[in-house]
C-alpha positions in Angstrom: 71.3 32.5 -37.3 73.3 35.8 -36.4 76.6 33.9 -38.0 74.5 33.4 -41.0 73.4 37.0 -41.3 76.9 38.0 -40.8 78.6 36.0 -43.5 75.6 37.0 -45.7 76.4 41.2 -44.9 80.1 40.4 -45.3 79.2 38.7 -49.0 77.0 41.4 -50.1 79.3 43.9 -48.5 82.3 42.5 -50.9 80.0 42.1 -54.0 78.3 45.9 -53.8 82.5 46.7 -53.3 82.8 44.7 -57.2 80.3 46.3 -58.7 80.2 49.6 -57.6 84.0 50.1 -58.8 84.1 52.7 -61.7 86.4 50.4 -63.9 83.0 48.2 -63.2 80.5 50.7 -64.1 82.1 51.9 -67.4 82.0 48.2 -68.2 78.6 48.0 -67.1 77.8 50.8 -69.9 79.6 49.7 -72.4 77.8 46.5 -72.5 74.4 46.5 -71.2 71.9 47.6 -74.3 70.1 50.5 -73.3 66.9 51.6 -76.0 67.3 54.4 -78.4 63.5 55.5 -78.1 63.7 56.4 -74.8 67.2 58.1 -74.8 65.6 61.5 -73.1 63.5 59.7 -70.7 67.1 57.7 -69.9 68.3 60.6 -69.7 66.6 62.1 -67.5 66.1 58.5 -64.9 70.0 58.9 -65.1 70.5 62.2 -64.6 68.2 61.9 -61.1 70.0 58.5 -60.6 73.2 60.1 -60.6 72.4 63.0 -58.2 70.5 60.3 -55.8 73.4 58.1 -56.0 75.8 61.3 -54.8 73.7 61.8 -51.8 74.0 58.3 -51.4 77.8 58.0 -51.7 78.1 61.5 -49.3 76.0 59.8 -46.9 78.2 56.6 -47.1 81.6 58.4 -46.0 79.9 59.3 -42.3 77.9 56.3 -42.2 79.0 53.8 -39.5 79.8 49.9 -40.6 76.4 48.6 -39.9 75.0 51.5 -41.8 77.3 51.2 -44.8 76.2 48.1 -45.9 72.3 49.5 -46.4 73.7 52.4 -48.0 75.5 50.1 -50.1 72.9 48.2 -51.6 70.9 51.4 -52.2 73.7 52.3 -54.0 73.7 48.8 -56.1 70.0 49.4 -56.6 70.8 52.5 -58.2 73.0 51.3 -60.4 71.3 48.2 -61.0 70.1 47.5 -64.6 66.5 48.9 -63.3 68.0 51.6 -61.8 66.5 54.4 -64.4 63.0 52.3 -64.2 60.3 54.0 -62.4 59.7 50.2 -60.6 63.7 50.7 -59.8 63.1 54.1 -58.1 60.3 52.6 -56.2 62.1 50.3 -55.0 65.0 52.5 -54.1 62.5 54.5 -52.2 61.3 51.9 -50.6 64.7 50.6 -49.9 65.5 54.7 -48.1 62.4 54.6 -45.9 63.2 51.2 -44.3 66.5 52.7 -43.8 65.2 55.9 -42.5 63.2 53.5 -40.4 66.2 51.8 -39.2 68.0 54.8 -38.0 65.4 56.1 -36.1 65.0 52.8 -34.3 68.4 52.3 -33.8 68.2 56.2 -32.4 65.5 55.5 -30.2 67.2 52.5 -28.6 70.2 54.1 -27.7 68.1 57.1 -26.6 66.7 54.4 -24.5 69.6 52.5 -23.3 71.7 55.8 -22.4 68.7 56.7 -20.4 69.2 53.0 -18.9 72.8 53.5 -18.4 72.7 56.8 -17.1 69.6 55.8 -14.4 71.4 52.5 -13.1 75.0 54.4 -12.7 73.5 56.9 -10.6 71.5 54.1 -8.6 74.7 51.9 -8.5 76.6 54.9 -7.5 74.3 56.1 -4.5 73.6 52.2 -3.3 77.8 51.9 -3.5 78.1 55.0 -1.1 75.1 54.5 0.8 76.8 51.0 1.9 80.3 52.4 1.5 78.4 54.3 4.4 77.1 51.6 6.4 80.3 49.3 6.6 82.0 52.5 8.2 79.2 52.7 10.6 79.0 49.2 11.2 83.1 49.5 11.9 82.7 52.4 14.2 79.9 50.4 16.4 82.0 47.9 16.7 85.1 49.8 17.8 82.7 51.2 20.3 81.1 48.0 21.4 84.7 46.7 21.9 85.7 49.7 23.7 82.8 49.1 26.2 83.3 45.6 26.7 87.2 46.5 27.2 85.5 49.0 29.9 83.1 46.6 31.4 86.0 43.9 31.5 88.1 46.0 33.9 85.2 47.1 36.2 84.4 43.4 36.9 87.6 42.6 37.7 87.6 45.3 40.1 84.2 44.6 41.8 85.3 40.8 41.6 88.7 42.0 43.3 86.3 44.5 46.1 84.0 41.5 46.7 86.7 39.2 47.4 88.7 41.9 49.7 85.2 42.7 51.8 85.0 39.1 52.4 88.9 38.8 53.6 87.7 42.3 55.9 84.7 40.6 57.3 86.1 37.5 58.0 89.1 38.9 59.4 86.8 41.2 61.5 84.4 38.4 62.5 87.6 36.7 64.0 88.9 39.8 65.8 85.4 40.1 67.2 85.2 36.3 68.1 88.9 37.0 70.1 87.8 40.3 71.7 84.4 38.3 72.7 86.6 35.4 73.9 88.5 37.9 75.9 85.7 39.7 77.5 83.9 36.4 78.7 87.3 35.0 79.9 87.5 39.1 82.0 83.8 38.7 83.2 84.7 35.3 84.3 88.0 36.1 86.1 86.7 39.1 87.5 83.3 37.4 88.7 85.8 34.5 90.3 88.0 37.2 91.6 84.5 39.0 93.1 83.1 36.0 94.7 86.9 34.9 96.2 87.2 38.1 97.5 83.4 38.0 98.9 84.4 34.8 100.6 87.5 36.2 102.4 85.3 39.2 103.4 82.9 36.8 105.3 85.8 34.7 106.7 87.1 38.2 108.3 83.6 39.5 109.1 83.7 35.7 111.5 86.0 36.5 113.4 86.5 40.3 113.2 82.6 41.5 112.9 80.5 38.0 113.8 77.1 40.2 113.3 78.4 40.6 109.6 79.2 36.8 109.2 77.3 35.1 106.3 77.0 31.3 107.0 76.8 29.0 104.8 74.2 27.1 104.1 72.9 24.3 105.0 73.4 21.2 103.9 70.1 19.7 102.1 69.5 16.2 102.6 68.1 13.6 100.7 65.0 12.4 101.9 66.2 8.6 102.6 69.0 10.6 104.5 66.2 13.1 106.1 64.4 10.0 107.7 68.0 8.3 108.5 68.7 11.4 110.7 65.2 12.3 112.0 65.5 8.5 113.7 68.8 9.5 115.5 71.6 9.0 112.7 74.2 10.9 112.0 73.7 13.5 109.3 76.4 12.3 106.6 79.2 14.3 106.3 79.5 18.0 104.5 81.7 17.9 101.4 84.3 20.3 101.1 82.9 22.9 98.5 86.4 22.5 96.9 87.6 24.8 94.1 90.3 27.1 95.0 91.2 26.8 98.8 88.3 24.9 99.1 86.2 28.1 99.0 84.1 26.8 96.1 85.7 29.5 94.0 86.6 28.2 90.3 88.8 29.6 88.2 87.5 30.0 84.9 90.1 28.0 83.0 90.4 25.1 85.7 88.7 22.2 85.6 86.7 21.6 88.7 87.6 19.1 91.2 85.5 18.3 94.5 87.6 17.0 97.5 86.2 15.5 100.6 87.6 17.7 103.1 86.2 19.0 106.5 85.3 23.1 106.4 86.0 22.9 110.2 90.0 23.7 110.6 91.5 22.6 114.1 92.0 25.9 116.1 95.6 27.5 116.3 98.1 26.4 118.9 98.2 28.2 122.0 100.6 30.6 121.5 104.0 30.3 123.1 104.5 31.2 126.8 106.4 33.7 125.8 103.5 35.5 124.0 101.5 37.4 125.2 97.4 36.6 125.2 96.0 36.9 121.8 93.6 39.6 121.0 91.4 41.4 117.9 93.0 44.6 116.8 89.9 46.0 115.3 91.5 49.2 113.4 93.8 47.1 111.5 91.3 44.3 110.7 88.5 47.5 109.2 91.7 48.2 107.3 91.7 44.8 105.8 88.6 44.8 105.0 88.5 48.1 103.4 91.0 47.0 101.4 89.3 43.6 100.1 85.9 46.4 99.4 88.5 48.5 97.8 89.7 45.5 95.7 85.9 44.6 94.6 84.7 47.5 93.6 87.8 47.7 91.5 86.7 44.3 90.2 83.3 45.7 89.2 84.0 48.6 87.8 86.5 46.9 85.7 83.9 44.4 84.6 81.3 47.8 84.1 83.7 48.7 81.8 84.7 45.6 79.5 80.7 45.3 79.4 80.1 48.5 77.9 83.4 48.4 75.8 82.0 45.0 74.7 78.8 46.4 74.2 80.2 49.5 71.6 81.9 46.9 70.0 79.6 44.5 69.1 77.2 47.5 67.8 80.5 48.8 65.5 80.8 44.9 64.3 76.9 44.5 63.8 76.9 48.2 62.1 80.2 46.9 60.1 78.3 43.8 58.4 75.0 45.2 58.0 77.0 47.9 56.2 79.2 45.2 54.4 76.6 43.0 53.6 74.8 46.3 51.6 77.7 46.8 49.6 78.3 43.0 48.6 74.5 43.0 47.9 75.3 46.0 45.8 78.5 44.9 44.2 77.0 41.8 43.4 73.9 43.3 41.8 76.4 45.8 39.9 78.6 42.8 38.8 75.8 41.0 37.6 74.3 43.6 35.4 77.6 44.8 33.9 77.7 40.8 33.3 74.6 40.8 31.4 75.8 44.5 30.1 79.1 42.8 29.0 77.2 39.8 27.1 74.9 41.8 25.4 77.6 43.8 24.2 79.8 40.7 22.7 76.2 39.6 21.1 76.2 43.2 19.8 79.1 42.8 18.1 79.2 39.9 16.7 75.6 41.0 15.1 77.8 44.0 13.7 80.2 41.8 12.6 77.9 39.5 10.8 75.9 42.7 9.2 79.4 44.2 8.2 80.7 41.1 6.3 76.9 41.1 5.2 77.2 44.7 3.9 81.3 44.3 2.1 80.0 41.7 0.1 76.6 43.2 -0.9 79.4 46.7 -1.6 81.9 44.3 -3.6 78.6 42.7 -5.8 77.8 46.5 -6.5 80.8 47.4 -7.2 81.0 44.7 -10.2 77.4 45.4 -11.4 78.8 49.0 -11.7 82.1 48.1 -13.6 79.9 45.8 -15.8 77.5 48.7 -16.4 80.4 50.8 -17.5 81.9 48.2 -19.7 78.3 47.7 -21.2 77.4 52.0 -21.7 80.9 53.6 -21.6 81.3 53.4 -25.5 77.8 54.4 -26.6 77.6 57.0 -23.5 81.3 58.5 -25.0 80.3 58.5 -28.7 76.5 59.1 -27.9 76.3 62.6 -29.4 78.7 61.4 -32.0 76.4 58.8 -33.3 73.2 61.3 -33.4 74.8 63.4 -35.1 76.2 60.6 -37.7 72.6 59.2 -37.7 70.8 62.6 -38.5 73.0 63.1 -41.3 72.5 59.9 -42.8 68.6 60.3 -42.6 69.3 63.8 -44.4 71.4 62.5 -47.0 68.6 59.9 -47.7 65.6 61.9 -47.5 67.6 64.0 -49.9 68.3 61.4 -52.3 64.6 60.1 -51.9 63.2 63.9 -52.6 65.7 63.6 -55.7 64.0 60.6 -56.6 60.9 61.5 -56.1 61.0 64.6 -57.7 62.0 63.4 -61.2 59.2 65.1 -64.0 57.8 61.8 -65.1 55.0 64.5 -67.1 57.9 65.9 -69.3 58.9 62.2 -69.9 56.1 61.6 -71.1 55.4 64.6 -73.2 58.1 63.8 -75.2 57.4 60.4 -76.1 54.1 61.7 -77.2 55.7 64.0 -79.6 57.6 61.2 -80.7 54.9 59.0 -81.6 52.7 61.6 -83.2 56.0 62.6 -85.3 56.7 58.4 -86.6 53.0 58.1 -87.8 53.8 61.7 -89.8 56.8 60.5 -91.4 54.5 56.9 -92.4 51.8 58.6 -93.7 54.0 60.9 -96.0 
């Protein structure tokens, strides 16, 4: 349909073009009959025809395209073989108020769309900034997101790395102390040997050296079959040797135990030789002896007094040390687990920025092609806006002006004068 209306503008455009040449229009008068009675009222149609038809033509020159072609067939209507009718200036008229009409609308609407164009731009142009804004936020929260997980990366590795050391310490110090407490019972041990071998000699030298002093040992207990085996004369059966070292019943720690069968009794010493004299106790020598072996003891207790209460600081420092190292790797652990959580919340924080930033450059690019396409749709009519109103105004001048001249044309006088011609044929019948 708009094709249509287009090849029928461009056909009427090309005839008005025909007939309005002036080689045209003096052919036009030269042949077209035109009636002698009403030569002044012709004239007169004409002479208002002719000023109408300048406006016309004025208003043509500014006239855009679309507008020249309405012009044009005002133009044709005025020179149109009803042009000097009063039904022809009516319609001519007519013809200038639709076009009037047409202007204004025309006006209107791109009063209307430059105040479309003008409202979107500026809403384009803020939402393009306002995002423009966002994607650079969006870009700094993830460079600081990164920045913290880089952060919170490190500090793992370290309280992984402290973790793993404090177990290596404790261990390490957990053996020390199973050594030192190895070494201490093996001490006590030796010493409490050492104690009760030395206690043993004592008594043997207390025998024979201070008898009152003498601790014997004691007695054998029985068995009850071997209670009622001796009670009816038998012979008690025989003590065993105590064994251990030199039969004293002394261990040493590290020795296996191992009981012989042998007599306590010792056959008495040889007489000595005839060349001897008789054998007798030298008491100050044998107190020395015995001072020496209570010398020896108390050396053997205090010794022990002291790894005991060495043995005793240290296993407070060791307790002190894990209850101590057990609070840190609770700590660390609890700190390792929440820079863990910290650390994943952080990589789910950035991928949400991520997400929203691809989100937000692709909602930016869309604007920024609704915003070209509004300036290839309002560029032209916002550049030549002014241009056009002014062109329009003068048009709807030019034709109010031709449709005053139209208007204005004194129809009374007209017909005045063809009264006077009547009354002036019936004058020259009658004579």
């Amino acid at each position: 349909r708009s094709k249509t209306r287009s090849e029928e503008l461009v056909a009427l455009a090309d005839t008005i073009k025909v007939l309005n040449d002036d080689d045209a229009l003096d052919l036009f008068k030269k042949t077209l009959p035109s009636p002698t009675s009403a030569s002044l009222i012709q004239f007169q149609k004409s002479n208002a025809r002719n000023r109408a038809l300048n406006v016309v033509r004025t208003a043509m020159r500014s006239a855009n395209k679309q507008d020249r072609v309405a012009l044009d067939l005002i133009s044709v209507a005025l020179q149109g073989k009803r042009g000097n009718s009063q039904q022809g200036f009516e319609k001519v008229i007519k013809m200038i108020d639709e076009m009037v009409k047409v202007l204004k609308d025309e006006q209107n609407d791109d009063e209307h769309k430059k105040e479309y164009c003008n409202l979107q731009l500026d809403q384009g142009d803020d939402k393009r900034k306002a995002l423009d804004r966002l994607a650079a936020d969006k870009e700094s929260a993830i460079d600081v997101a990164t920045e913290s997980i880089a952060t919170l990366v490190e500090e793992i590795s370290h309280l992984e790395a402290g973790i793993k050391s404090l177990d290596k310490s404790v261990a390490e110090a957990t053996e020390q102390r199973k050594e030192e407490n190895a070494d201490f019972t093996s001490l006590v041990a030796s010493n409490l040997a050492a104690n009760k071998l030395l206690n043993v000699a004592k008594n043997r030298l207390n025998k024979f050296y201070n008898p009152a002093l003498f601790k014997p040992p004691p007695n054998q207990t029985l068995t009850e079959q071997e209670q009622i085996f001796t009670n009816f004369g038998g012979t008690p059966p025989p003590t065993e040797a105590p064994g251990g070292i030199a039969d004293t019943g002394v261990y040493a720690p590290a020795l296996v135990e191992i009981k012989q069968h042998v007599s306590l009794h010792k056959d008495a010493p040889d007489a000595p030789p005839e060349t001897w004299d008789a054998y007798s106790k030298k008491g100050e020598e044998s107190t020395g002896v015995i001072a020496m072996v209570d010398l020896l003891i108390r050396d053997l207790e205090k010794g022990t007094t002291e790894a005991e209460t060495e043995e005793k600081n240290s296993q407070k420092d060791y307790e002190a040390l894990m209850t101590e190292s057990a609070a840190k790797r609770a700590a660390d652990i609890k700190s390792l687990a929440e820079k863990s959580g910290t650390k994943a919340d952080l990589e789910a924080e950035v991928e949400a920025h991520k997400e929203e930033h691809r989100d937000t450059v692709a909602e930016l690019m869309a604007t920024e092609k609704y915003i070209a396409s509004l300036h290839t749709e309002c560029d032209w009519l916002l550049q030549y806006f002014e241009a056009r109103k002014e062109a329009r105004a003068g048009e709807i001048d030019s034709l109010a002006r031709a449709k005053a001249v139209l208007s204005g044309a004194d129809y009374s006088f007209v017909q005045k004068t063809s009264s006077m011609t009547e009354r002036g044929h019936r004058g020259f019948l009658a004579a």
